[in-house]
C-alpha positions in Angstrom: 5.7 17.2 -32.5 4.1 17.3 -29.1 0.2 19.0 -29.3 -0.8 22.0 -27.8 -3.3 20.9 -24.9 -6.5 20.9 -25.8 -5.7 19.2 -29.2 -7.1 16.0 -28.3 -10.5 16.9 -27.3 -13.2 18.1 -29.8 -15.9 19.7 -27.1 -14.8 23.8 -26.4 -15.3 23.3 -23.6 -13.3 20.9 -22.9 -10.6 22.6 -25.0 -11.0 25.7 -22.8 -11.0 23.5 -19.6 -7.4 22.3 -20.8 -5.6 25.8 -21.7 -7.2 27.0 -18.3 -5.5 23.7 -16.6 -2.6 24.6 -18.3 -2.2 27.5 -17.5 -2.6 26.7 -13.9 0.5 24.1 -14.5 2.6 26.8 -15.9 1.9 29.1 -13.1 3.9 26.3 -10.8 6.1 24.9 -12.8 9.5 26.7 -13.0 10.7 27.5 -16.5 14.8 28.9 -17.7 13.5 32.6 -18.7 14.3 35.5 -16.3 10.6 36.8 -15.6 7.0 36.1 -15.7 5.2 35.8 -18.6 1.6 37.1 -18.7 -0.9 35.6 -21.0 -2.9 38.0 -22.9 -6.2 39.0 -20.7 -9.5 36.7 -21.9 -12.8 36.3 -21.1 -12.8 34.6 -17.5 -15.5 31.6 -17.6 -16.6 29.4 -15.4 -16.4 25.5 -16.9 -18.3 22.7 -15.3 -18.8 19.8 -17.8 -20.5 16.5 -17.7 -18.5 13.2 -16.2 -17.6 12.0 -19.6 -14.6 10.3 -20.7 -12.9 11.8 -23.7 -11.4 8.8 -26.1 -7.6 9.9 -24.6 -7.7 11.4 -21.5 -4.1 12.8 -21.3 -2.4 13.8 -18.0 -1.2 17.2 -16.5 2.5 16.8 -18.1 1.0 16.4 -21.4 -1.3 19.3 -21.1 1.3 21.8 -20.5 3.9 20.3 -23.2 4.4 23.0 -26.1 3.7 25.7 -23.5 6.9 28.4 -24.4 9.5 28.4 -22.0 8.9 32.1 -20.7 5.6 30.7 -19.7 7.1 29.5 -16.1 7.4 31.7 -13.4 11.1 31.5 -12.1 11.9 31.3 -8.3 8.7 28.7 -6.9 11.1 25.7 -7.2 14.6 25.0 -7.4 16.4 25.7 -10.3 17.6 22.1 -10.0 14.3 20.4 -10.6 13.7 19.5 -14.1 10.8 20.0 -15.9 9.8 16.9 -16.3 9.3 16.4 -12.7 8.0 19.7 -12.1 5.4 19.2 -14.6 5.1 15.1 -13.7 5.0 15.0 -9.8 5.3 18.6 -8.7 2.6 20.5 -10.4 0.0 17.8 -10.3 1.0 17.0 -6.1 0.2 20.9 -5.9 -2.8 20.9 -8.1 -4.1 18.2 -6.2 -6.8 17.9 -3.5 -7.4 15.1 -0.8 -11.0 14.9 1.2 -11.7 12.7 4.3 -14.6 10.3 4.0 -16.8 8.6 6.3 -16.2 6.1 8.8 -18.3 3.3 7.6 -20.9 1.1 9.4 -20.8 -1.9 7.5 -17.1 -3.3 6.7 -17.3 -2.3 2.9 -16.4 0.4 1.0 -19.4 1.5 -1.8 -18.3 1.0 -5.5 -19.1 4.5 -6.1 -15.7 5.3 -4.7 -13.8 3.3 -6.9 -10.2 2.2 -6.9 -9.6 2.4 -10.4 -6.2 5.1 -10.3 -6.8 5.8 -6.5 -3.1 6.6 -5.7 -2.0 10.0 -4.7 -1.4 12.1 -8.3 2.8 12.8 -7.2 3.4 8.6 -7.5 2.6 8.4 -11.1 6.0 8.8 -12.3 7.8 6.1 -9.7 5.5 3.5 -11.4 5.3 4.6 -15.1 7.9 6.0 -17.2 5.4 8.8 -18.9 4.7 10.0 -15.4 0.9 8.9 -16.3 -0.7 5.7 -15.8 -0.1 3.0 -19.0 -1.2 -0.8 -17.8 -2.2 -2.0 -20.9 2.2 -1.8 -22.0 3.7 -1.6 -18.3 1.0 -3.3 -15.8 -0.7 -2.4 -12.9 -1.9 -3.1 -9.3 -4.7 -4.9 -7.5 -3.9 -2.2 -5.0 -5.5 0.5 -8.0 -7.8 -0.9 -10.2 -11.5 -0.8 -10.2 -13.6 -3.5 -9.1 -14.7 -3.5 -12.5 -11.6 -4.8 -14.3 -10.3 -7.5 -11.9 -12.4 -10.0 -13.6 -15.2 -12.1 -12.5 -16.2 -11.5 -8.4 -12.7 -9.9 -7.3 -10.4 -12.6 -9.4 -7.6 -10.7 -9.6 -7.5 -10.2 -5.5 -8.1 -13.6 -5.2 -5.1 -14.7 -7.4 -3.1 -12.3 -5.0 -4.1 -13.2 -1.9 -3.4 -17.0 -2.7 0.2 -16.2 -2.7 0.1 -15.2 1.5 -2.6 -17.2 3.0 -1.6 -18.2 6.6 -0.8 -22.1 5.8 1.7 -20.8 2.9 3.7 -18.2 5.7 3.7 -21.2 8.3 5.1 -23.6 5.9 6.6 -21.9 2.9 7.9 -18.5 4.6 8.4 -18.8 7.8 12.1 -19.9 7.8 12.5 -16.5 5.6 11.2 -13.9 8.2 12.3 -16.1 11.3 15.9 -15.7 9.4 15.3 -11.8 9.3 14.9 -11.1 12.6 17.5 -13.7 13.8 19.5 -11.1 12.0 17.8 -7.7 13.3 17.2 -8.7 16.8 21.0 -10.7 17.1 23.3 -10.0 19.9 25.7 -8.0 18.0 22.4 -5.2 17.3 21.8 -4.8 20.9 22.1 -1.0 22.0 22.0 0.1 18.7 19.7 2.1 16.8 17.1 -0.6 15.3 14.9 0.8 12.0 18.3 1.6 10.2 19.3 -2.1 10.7 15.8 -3.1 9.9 16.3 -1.9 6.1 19.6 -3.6 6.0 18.1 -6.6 6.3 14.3 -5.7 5.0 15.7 -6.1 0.9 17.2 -9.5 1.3 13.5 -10.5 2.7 11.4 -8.9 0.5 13.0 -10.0 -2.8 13.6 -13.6 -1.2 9.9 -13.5 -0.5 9.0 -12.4 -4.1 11.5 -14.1 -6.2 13.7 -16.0 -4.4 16.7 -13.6 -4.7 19.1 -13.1 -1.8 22.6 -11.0 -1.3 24.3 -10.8 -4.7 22.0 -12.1 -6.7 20.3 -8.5 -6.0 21.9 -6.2 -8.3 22.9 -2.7 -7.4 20.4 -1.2 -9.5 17.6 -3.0 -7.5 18.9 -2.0 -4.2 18.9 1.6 -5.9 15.2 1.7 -6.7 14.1 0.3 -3.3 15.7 2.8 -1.1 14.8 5.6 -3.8 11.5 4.6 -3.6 11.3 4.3 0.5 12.5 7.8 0.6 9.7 9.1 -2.0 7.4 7.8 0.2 8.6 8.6 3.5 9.4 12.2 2.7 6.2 12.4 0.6 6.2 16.2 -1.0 7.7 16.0 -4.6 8.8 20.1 -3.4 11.6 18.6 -1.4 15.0 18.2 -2.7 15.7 15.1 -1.0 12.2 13.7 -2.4 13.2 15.5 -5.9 16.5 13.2 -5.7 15.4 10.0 -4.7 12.7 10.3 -7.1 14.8 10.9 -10.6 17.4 7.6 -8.8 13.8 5.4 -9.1 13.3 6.4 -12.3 16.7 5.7 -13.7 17.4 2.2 -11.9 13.5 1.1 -12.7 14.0 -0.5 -16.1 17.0 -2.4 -15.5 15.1 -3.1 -12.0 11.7 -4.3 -14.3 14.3 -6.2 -16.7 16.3 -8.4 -13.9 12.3 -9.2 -12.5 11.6 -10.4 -15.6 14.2 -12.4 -15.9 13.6 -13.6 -12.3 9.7 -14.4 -13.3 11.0 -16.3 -16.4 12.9 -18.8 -14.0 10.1 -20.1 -12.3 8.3 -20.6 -15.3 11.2 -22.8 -16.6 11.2 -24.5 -13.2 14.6 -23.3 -12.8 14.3 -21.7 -9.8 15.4 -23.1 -6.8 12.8 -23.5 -4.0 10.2 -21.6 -6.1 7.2 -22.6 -3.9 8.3 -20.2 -1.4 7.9 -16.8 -3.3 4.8 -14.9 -4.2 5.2 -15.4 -8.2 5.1 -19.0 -7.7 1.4 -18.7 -6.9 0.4 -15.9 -9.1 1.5 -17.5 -11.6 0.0 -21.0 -10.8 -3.5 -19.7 -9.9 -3.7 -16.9 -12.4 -1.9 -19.1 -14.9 -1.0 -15.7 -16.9 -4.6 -15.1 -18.0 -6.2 -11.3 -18.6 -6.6 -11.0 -15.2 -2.8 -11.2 -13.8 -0.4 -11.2 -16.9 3.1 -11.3 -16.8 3.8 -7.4 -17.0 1.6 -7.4 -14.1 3.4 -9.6 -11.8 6.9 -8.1 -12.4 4.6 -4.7 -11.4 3.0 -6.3 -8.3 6.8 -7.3 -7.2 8.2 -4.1 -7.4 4.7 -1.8 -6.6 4.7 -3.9 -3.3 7.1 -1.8 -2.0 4.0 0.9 -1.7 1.5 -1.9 -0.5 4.1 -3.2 2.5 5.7 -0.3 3.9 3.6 -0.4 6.7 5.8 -3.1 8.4 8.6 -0.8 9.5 6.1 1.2 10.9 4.5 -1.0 12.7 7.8 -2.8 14.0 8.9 0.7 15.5 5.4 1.7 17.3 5.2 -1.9 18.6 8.4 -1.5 20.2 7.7 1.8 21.1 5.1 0.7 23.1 6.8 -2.4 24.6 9.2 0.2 26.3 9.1 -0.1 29.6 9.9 3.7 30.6 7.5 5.4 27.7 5.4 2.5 26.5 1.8 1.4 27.4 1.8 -0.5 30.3 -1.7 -2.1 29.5 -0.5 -3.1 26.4 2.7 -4.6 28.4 0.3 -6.5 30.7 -1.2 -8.0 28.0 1.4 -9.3 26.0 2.8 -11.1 29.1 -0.4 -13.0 29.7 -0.8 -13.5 26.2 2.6 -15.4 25.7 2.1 -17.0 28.9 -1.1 -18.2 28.6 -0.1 -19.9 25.9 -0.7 -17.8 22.3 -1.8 -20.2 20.0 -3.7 -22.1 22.0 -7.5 -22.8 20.9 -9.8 -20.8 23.2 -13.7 -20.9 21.4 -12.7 -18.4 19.3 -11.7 -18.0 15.6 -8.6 -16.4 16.4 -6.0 -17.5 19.1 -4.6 -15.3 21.7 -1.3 -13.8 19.8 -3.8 -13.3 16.7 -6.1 -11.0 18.6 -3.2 -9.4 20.4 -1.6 -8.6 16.9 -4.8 -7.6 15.9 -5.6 -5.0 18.6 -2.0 -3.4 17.7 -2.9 -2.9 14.4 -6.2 -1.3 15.4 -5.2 0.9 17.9 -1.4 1.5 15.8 -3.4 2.1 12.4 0.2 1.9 10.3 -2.2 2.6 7.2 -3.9 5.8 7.5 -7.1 5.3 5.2 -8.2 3.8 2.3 -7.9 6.2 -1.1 -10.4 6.1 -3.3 -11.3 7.7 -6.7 -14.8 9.8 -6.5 -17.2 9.8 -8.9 -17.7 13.1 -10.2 -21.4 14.4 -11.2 -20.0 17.6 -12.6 -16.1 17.7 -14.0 -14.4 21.1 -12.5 -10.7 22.3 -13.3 -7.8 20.3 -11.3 -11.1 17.4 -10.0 -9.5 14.7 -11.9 -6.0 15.1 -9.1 -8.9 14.7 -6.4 -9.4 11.5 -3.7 -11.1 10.8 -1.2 -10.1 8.9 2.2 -11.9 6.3 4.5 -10.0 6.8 7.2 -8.9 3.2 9.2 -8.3 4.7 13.0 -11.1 6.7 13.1 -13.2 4.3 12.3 -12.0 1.4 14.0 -11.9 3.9 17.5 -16.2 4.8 16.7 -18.1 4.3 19.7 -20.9 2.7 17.5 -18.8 0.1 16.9 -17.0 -1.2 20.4 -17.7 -0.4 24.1 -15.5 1.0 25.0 -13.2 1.7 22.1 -10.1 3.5 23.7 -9.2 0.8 25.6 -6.5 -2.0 24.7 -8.6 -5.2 24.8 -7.4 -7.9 22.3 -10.8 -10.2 23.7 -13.1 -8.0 22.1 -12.2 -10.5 18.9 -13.7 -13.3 21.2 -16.7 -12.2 19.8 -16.4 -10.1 16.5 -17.9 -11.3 13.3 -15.5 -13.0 10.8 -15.9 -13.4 7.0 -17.0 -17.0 7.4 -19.7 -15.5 9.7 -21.0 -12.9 7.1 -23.2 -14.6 4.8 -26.8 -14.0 2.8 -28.4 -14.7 6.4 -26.2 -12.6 8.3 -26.8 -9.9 5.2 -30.7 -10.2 5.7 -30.3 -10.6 9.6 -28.8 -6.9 9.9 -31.5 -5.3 7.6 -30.2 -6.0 4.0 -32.2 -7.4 0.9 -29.1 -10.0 0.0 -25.6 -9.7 0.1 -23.9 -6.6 -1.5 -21.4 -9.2 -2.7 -22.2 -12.5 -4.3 -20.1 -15.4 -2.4 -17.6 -16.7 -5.5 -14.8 -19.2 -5.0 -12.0 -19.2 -7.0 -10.5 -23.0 -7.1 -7.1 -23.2 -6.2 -4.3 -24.6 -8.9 -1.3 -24.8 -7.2 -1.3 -27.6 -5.9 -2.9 -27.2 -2.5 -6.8 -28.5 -2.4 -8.6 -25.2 -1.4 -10.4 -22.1 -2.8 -10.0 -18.2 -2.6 -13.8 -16.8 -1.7 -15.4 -13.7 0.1 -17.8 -12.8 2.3 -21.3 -10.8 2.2 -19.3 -7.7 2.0 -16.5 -8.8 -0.3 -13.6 -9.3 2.0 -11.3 -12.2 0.3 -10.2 -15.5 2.4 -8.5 -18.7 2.1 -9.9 -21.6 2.6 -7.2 -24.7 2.2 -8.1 -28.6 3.1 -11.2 -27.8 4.8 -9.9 -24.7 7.2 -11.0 -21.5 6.4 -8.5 -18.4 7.4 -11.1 -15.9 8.3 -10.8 -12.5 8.8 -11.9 -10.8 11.3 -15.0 -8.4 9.3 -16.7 -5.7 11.1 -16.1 -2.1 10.4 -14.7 -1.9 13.5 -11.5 -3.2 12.8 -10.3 -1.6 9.7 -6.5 -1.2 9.8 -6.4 -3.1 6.7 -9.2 -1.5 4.8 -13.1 -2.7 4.2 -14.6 -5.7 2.0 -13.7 -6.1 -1.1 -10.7 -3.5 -0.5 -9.1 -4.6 1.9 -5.5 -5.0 2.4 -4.5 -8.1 0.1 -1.0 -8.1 2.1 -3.0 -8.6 5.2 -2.4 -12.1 6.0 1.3 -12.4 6.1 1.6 -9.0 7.4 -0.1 -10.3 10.7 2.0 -12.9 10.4 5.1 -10.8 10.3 4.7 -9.0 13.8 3.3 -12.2 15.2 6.5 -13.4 14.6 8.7 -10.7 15.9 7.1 -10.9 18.8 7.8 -14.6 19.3 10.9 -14.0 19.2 11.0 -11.2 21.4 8.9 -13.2 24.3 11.6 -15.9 22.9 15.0 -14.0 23.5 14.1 -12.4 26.3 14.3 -8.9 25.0 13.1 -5.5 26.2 13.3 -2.3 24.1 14.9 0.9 25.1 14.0 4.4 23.6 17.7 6.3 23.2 18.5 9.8 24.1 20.3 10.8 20.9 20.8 14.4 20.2 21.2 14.0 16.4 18.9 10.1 15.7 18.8 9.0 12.1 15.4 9.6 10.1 14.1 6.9 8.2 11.6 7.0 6.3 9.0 3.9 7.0 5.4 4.5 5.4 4.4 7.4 3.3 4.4 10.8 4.8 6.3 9.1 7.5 9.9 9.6 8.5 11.0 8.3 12.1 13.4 9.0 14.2 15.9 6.1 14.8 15.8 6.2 18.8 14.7 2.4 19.7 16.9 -0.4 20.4 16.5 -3.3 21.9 18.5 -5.6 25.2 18.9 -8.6 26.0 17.5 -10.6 28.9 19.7 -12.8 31.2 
């Protein structure tokens, strides 16, 4: 028998604090009577309660449960919705409040804004079957869990970012994403639209590069859940039909989705797996070797959670080409892709990053695919609807402040000649720019794969590879933060670098030029969330 909110918690006022919440849920959610429903008139009070924890905390779609079906105004949403979904992604999404934060000076994020849940409130229910976070049964993220629980100086970052360090992409991957594009960027695509191709292809590549699974071996179900779960993201507000939709197809195709990864996981283990060296569970499960700190249920989450944590690659496929154009691109950043490629792009010039590095780089600062970093604020006072509330750092904001490049505005891929690197930031580079010690204690995490190496961090606790002696810095100053701040950033960010390096090798390669369409009705596809693109970009080839 479900409990009447405000059951669970013994303080009044908490109890009140829930019945008011409540109530605020019912007064969006949509119900089956045929008017409104007016609680009886009670003493209006103001609740603000200290920042602690009751034993359960339960979510908004258990709060409202029991609430009697006159109790929802008709007519706010669709009579198609269900109530689950009103009351699971709906309700909260509207209850919810986002702030923007500050645009740091040191490439770190404080601890204060935590991680721990820092994903917008309408997701919930594409990750967890009771709309409401459970990772101790069904798993969890990297990408939103406190610092706190990832074990011992970042450990469960580290075990991720092992899987994508640049030696493993050059020697383990690469043949999967040259494959892709050989297929996106083939003679028989040219002069057509190029993003709805791009997802053709995109779920061959990211389950090859997770599990090892290609073409049939993906079943329908799987296929289901990924383009469900691009159009959540891309269409963003759980008030839209087509978001209502998609969302309800993820939830039905996620178990048998979780079940076939599973299965898929259990393969490499047995060492049945063909070629299992070159997926990302290979290595979680080598360097994490199933402990606390990445179990099982929490790699088959990490497979299927990426989808969230790399949907930035679209995006950032369509805005490169976009500005590659010749007729509506940047010119500048034209000019400098030409004497990048010709110069010679990987050659070694004095700095830590060669010349197709710093040119990928400069697109991602000035592209900014990721808008911000979310994070979970601490909350000295408790107030009705705070606990749907985040807070943003945002990435292009920062990474365009004056106080951190001459110059900012302009397109200058040398300004990483120069830029300090996580190798660089140590104790004395902490103590040179005014600090005590390091905010983050330097930890290594030994590598058990196979490879001789370690997983370690800088002063401000941005993770790196270092394998046989070479480190694979990152380039960490708060000036470039397309990929997030210390400790936070990105953990994808090393192969997704790699990704649009590659594309555009093989567009210097092939010869090809991009051409934006005039199409009176283009596609939309949905690429990132809150983003939705028009399909207008193709691409020709040279002679």
């Amino acid at each position: 028998m479900p409990r009447r909110a405000g059951d669970h918690w013994r303080c009044p006022a908490r109890a009140l604090e829930a019945r008011i919440v409540a109530r605020e849920v019912a007064t969006i959610e949509l119900g089956t009577g045929h008017g409104q429903h007016r609680p009886e008139p009670e003493r209006e009070e103001r609740v603000m309660t200290e920042n602690k924890k009751p034993p359960h905390t339960k979510s908004a779609i258990e709060r409202s449960e029991g609430l009697p079906p006159d109790a929802y105004p008709v007519g706010l949403l669709p009579s198609s919705f269900p109530p689950d979904y009103v009351r699971g992604a709906a309700a909260p999404f509207l209850l919810s409040s986002s702030f923007l934060g500050e645009r740091p000076t040191l490439p770190m994020i404080d601890l204060m804004l935590s991680k721990e849940k820092a994903i917008p409130v309408n997701l919930w229910g594409l990750l967890y079957d009771g709309w409401w976070p459970n990772p101790d049964e069904e798993g969890i993220s990297v990408f939103f869990q406190g610092f706190e629980r990832r074990g011992a100086d970042n450990e469960r970052k580290k075990i991720y970012v092992s899987a994508n360090t640049p030696d493993l992409v050059a020697t383990k991957y690469h043949a999967k994403i040259t494959d892709f594009f050989d297929k996106l960027l083939g003679a028989a695509n040219a002069g057509k639209p190029m993003m709805g191709r791009y997802f053709e292809y995109y779920d061959d590549l990211y389950w090859d590069l997770h599990v090892g699974a290609t073409g049939d071996e993906i079943p329908t179900e799987v296929r289901q859940f990924s383009a469900s779960f691009n159009t959540v993201l891309g269409y963003w507000f759980p008030t839209l039909e087509i978001v209502r939709d998609a969302y309800m197809s993820a939830r039905a195709s996620r178990q048998a989705l979780k079940e076939w990864l599973d299965e898929r996981v259990q393969r490499i283990i047995d060492g049945t797996q063909p070629d299992a060296d070159r997926t990302f569970v290979y290595y979680w499960l080598k360097n994490g070797r199933l402990g606390e700190n990445f179990r099982r249920i929490d790699i088959v989450f990490e497979c299927f959670h990426n989808f969230l944590a790399l949907s930035q690659w679209g995006n950032m496929i369509y805005n490169v080409a976009s500005k590659l154009e010749p007729k509506y691109g940047d010119p500048k950043v034209r000019t400098w892709f030409e004497k990048t490629m010709k110069g010679g792009p990987d050659k070694a010039d004095g700095g830590a990053f060669p010349p197709l590095e710093r040119f990928v780089m400069e697109l991602f600062r000035t592209i900014s695919p990721n808008d911000g970093s979310l994070s979970s604020p601490r909350r000295h006072r408790q107030l009705l609807g705070a606990e749907f509330s985040g807070v943003t750092t945002p990435h292009r904001a920062t990474s365009m402040d004056p106080q951190h490049w001459i110059h900012p505005e302009e397109f200058d891929p040398d300004r990483y000649k120069t830029a300090p690197t996580s190798v660089d930031n140590d104790e004395a580079r902490a103590k040179e720019i005014g600090l005590a010690r390091c905010p983050f204690a330097k930890a290594s995490l030994e590598l058990k794969d196979g490879r001789t190496g370690e997983m370690t961090n800088s002063a401000f606790g941005a993770v790196y590879g270092v394998v046989d002696g070479e480190p694979h810095p990152v380039c960490d100053t708060a000036g470039y933060a397309p990929f997030g701040f210390g400790y936070r950033r990105c953990a994808g960010e090393y192969i997704t670098v790699e990704f649009i390096k590659e594309f555009l090798r093989k567009v210097w390669k092939e010869k090809l030029s991009f051409v934006k369409l005039d199409l009176e009705q283009p596609a939309e596809i949905p690429v990132n969330p809150g983003t939705v693109l028009h399909d207008n970009i193709t691409f020709k080839r040279g002679k």
